[in-house]
N, C-alpha and C positions, 0 to 999 in steps of 0.2 A: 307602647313603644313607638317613638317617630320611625316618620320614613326613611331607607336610605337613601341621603340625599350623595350626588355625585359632587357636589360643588358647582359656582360659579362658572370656572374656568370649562370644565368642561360642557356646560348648558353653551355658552357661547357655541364652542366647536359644534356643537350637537346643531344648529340652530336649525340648517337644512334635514337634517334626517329623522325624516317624521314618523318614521315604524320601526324605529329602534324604541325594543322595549328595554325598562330597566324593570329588577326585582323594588318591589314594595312590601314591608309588613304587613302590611293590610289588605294588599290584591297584589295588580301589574299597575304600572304608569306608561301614557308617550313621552318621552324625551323630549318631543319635537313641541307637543300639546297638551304642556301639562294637566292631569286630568280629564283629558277625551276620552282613553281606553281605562276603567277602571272596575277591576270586579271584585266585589266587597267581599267579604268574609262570609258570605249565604251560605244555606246549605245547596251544595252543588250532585247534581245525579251525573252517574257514572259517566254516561256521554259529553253529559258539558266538564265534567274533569279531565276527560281525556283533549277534550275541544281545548281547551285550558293548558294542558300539558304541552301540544302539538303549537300553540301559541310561544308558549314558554320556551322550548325547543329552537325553534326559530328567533327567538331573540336573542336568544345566547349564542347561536352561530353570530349572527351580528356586532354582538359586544365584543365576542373574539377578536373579527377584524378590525374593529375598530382600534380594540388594545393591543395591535399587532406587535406594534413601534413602542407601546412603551418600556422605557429602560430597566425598570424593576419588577423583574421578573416574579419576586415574592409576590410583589400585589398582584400580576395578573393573576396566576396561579388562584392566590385569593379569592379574587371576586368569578372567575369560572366555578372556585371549589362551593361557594356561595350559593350560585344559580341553580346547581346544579341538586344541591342538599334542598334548596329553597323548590324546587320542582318534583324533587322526591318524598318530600309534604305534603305537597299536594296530592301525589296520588294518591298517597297511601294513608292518607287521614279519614277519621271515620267520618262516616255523612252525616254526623249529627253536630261536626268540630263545628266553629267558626274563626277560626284564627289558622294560621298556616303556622308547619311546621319549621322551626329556625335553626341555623346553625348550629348553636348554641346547644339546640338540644339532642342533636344529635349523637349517636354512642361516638366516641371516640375511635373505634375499629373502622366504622363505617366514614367514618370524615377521611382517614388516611387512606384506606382505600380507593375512595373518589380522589382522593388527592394527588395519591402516586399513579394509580391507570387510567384515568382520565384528565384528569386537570393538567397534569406537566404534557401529556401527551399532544392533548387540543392546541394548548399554549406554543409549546415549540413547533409544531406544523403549518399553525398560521403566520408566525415571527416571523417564517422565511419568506413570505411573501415581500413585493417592493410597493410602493409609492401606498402606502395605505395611509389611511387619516393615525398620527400618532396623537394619543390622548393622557395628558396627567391632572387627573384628577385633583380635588382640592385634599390639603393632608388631612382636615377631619373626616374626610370621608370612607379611611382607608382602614377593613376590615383587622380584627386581630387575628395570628396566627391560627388556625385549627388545633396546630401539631407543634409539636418544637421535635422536628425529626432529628436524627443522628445520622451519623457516615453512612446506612446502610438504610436511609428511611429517604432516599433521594427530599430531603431537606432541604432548607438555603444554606447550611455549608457544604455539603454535596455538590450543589448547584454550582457554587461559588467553586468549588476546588475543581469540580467539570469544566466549567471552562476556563479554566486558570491553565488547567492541564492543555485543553485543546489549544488553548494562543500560544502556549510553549514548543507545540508537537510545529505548530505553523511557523514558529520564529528558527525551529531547529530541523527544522527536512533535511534528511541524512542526504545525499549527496547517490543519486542513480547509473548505474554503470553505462548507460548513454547517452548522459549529459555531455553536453558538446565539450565542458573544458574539464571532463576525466577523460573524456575520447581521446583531447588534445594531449594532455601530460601521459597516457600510456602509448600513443602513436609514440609521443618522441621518446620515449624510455626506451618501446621495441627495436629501434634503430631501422636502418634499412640497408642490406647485406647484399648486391645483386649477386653476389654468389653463392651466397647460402640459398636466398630463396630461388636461383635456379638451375640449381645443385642437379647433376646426372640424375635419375634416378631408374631401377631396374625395368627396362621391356626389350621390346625385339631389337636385334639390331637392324641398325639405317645404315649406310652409307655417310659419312657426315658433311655437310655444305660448307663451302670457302666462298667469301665473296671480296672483291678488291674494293674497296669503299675509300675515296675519300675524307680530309677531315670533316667538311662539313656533312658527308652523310656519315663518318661515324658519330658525330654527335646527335645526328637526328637518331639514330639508332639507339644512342644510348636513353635521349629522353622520352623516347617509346619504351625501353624494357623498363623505365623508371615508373611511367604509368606503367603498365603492364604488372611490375612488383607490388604497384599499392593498394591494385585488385588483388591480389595476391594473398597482401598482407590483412585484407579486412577481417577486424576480430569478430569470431561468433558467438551468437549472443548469450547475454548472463540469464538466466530466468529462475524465479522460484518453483520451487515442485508444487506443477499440477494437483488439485484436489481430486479424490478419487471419486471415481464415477460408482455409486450404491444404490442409483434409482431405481424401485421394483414400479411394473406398469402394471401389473396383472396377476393375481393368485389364482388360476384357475385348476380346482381342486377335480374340477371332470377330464382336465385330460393326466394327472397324473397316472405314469405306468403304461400311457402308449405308445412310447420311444422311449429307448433306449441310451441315444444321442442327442446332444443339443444341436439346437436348428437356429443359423445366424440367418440375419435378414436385413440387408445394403441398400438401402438408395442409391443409386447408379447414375442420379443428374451430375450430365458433364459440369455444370452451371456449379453446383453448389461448392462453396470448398469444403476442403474435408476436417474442416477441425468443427463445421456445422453439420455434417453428413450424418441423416438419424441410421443408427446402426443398432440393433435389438435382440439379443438373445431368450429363445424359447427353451428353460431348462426342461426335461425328462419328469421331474416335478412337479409341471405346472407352471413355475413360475416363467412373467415375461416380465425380462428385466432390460435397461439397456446397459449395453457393449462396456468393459473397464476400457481403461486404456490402452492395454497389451492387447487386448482382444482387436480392440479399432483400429490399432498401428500394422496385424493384423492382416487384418481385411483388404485394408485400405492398400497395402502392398500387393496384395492378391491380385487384382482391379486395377489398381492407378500403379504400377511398378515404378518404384524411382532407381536412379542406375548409385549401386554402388549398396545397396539393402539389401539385406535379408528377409528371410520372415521368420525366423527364428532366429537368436541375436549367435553370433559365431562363439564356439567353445576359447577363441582367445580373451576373451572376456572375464573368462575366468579368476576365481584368486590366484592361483598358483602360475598359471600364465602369464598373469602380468606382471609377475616378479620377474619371470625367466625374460619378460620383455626391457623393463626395467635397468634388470644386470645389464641387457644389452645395450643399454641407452638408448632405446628406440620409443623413449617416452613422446616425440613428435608421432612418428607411425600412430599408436595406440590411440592418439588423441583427433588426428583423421578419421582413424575407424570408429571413434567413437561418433564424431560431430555426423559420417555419414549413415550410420547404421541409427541412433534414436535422435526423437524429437529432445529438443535444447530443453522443455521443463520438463521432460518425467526423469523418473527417479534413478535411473542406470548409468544416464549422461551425467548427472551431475556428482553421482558415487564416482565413479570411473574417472571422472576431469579431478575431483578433489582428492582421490589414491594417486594419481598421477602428482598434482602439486605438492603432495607430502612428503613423496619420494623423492620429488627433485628437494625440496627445501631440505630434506634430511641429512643430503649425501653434496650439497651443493652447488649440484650440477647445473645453475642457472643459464648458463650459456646457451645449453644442448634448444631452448626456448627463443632463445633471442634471436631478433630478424625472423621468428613466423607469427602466422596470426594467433597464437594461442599465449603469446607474449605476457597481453596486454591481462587476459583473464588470470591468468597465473597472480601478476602484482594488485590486481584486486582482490583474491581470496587471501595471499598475505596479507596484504595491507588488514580486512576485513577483522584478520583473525588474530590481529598484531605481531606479526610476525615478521617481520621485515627487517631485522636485525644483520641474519645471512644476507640476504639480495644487497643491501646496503654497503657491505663490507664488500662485498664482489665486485659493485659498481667502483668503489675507490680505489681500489686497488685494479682494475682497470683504466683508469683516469677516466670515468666518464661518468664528472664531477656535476655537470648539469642534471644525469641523470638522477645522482644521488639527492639531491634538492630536489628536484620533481617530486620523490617520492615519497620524503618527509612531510612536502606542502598536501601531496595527496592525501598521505594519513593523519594529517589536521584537520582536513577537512572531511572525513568520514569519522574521526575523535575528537571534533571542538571544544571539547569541555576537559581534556586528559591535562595534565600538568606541562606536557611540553606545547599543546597550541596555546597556554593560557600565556607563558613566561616566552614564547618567541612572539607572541602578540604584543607583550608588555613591554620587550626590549627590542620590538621593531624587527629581529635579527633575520639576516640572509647569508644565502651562499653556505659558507663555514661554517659561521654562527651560527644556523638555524641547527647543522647537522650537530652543533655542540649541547644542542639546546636537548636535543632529542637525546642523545646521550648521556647526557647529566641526569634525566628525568625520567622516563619510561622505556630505555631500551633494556633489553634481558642480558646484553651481551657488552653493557658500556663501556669498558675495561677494552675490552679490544678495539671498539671501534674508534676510540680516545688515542690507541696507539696506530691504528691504519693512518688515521689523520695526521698522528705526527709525525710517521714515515715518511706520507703522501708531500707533506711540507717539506721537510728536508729533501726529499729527491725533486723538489720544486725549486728549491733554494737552490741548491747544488746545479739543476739544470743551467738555472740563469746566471750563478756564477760564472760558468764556464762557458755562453756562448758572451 
């Protein structure tokens, strides 16, 4: 059987790399010097096969990077799954062989094997490398399949629908709650209320201050409480729930049964912050595990106290509590104690903020939200959860018609694909239009919001008539 030859094309590229081995049927070859490194089919003793292997080994890291760059990924795959069957011959042939062991003849379990855990493996780790020599060989030179794998044998349509997948996930990035222009469209939805946000609220009493101000310093006044409100107003952040902490460090079966109680154990560097802070429980068991998260938040209160925390989370918390908070519309209150008492991703803040948004969506009450900072999070677990049908109709039926567009553009852009961004895409539509569009096509409640808008019109018409 001839040598595998690489081609033309590639001997060119190769012409500087003089210890880049290639496989031969017959031994190894240099690439660089045809014929200088060549070991015949002899019988070879265990050390020089291993000399041989550890030879082989090393040329194939080499041919990796060379084939870093090339485009088709079936052939790299290929000629790695080659080298590698071609070096596994060698070892393991008898010493009395004279020919190496081929592709070809290899079982079939064994070629796929090398194929899926080491071949795609090797291949995709070195591809991500940059400026490497990219090499395409001549097309006679180019191995046949091993395998003709399926969906589930990481195959070339595997491969192919992988990254088909992946350039889709990269064309379609859902859109992150603080992106600068979701920032922007929920800042202006929330409005800015200077009375709401600097509403009495219950403590001691003061005596209260009068001052005589001019206009020009009440106007400075006022663009002071203005800043002042938009600290204020900053939304707190969305996060996803925390993965839980399961790590065991230690089964130690000799101290089991010498305590009673578990024994926690704090690093105390000022320096460190606490979401790095090694914290470790010693169970009564034996085991030494580290800290869950309740455990750390915890601790961490014990030690670093923040104003306005518990260490245990307060019985308003509750289910039946927050109902009776609820009735009272004090769904703002509950969702301060929330923001102050747990960290934004574990799993209590974000139970507790989405019972709050249910309750308002259920019963209406969007307003009781509006002009604070928890505004903004509210119309993204609607939007998120398509629900924006109520908020929609409340904003029109307030005239605050800009809002109502913000919100629809928002939830196109977290559902680019739904029937209404495709046809307000395709008819260009704004303003009205867009909310018409939304309506006609994915809203739950279009019937109504069909007829908010033709009130909203008439009482628009009717305005202008009369001035």
């Amino acid at each position: 059987m001839p040598d595998f030859d690489l081609g033309q094309e590639m001997k060119g590229r190769l012409s500087n790399q003089k210890k880049w081995l290639r496989p031969a049927y017959g031994g190894y070859q240099d690439a660089g010097d045809l014929g200088v490194l060549r070991i015949q089919g002899d019988v070879l003793f265990p050390f020089a096969r291993l000399v041989a292997l550890f030879q082989y080994t090393a040329s194939l890291m080499r041919t990796a990077v060379l084939l870093a760059k090339e485009p088709n990924v079936d052939y790299v795959v290929d000629c790695i799954t080659f080298w590698i069957t071609h070096a596994t011959g060698l070892l393991l042939r008898d010493s009395g062989s004279r020919s190496l062991s081929l592709p070809g003849q290899m079982p079939g379990e064994v070629m796929a094997a090398f194929r899926v855990q080491v071949s795609l493996r090797l291949c995709r780790a070195v591809s991500q490398g940059a400026g490497l020599l990219g090499v395409r060989p001549a097309a006679q030179a180019r191995l046949p399949l091993p395998l003709s794998l399926g969906a589930c044998g990481a195959g070339p349509s595997c491969r192919r629908a992988s990254s088909e997948a992946n350039s889709d996930c990269l064309e379609t990035k859902k859109p992150e709650f603080t992106d600068e222009e979701v920032q922007n469209i929920l800042t202006k939805m929330t409005g800015l209320d200077l009375q709401k946000v600097f509403k009495p609220i219950k403590q001691q009493l003061k005596p209260p201050t009068y001052k005589l101000m001019t206009e020009a310093q009440l106007e400075e006044a006022t663009r002071n409480a203005t800043e002042a409100a938009k600290k204020r107003l900053k939304m707190p952040p969305v996060l996803k729930e925390r993965e839980p902490i399961n790590d065991v460090l230690a089964d130690d079966k000799i101290l089991e049964g010498t305590e009673t109680a578990k024994y926690v154990f704090t690093d105390l560097t000022l320096s460190i912050p606490h979401r790095e802070r090694f914290i470790v429980v010693r169970e009564p068991n034996g085991i030494l595990r580290k800290a869950s998260w309740e455990e750390r938040d915890r601790m961490i209160q014990i030690f670093f106290p923040k104003e306005g925390r518990k260490i245990f989370p307060p019985l308003i918390f509750q289910e039946n509590n927050l109902l009776t908070l609820f009735s009272q519309h004090r769904h703002e209150d509950v969702l301060n104690l929330c923001v102050a008492q747990f960290e934004p991703d574990s799993a209590d803040y974000i139970k507790i903020h989405h019972q709050t948004y249910e309750d308002i969506e259920k019963h209406g009450k969007y307003d009781i939200l509006r002009s604070t900072r928890h505004f903004g999070g509210m119309v993204w677990y609607l939007v998120n959860k398509k629900k924006i049908d109520g908020l929609l109709i409340d904003q029109i039926q307030r005239d605050l018609m800009d809002d109502a567009t913000s919100l629809v553009i928002l939830y196109h852009m977290l559902h680019p694909y739904g029937h209404s961004a495709k046809q307000a895409k395709e008819q260009r539509a704004e303003g009205l239009d867009l909310i018409k569009v939304f309506a006609k096509t994915e809203a739950q409640k279009g019937g109504y919001i069909e007829l908010t808008l033709q009130a909203y019109q008439e009482a628009l018409s009717s305005h202008s008539a009369a001035s």
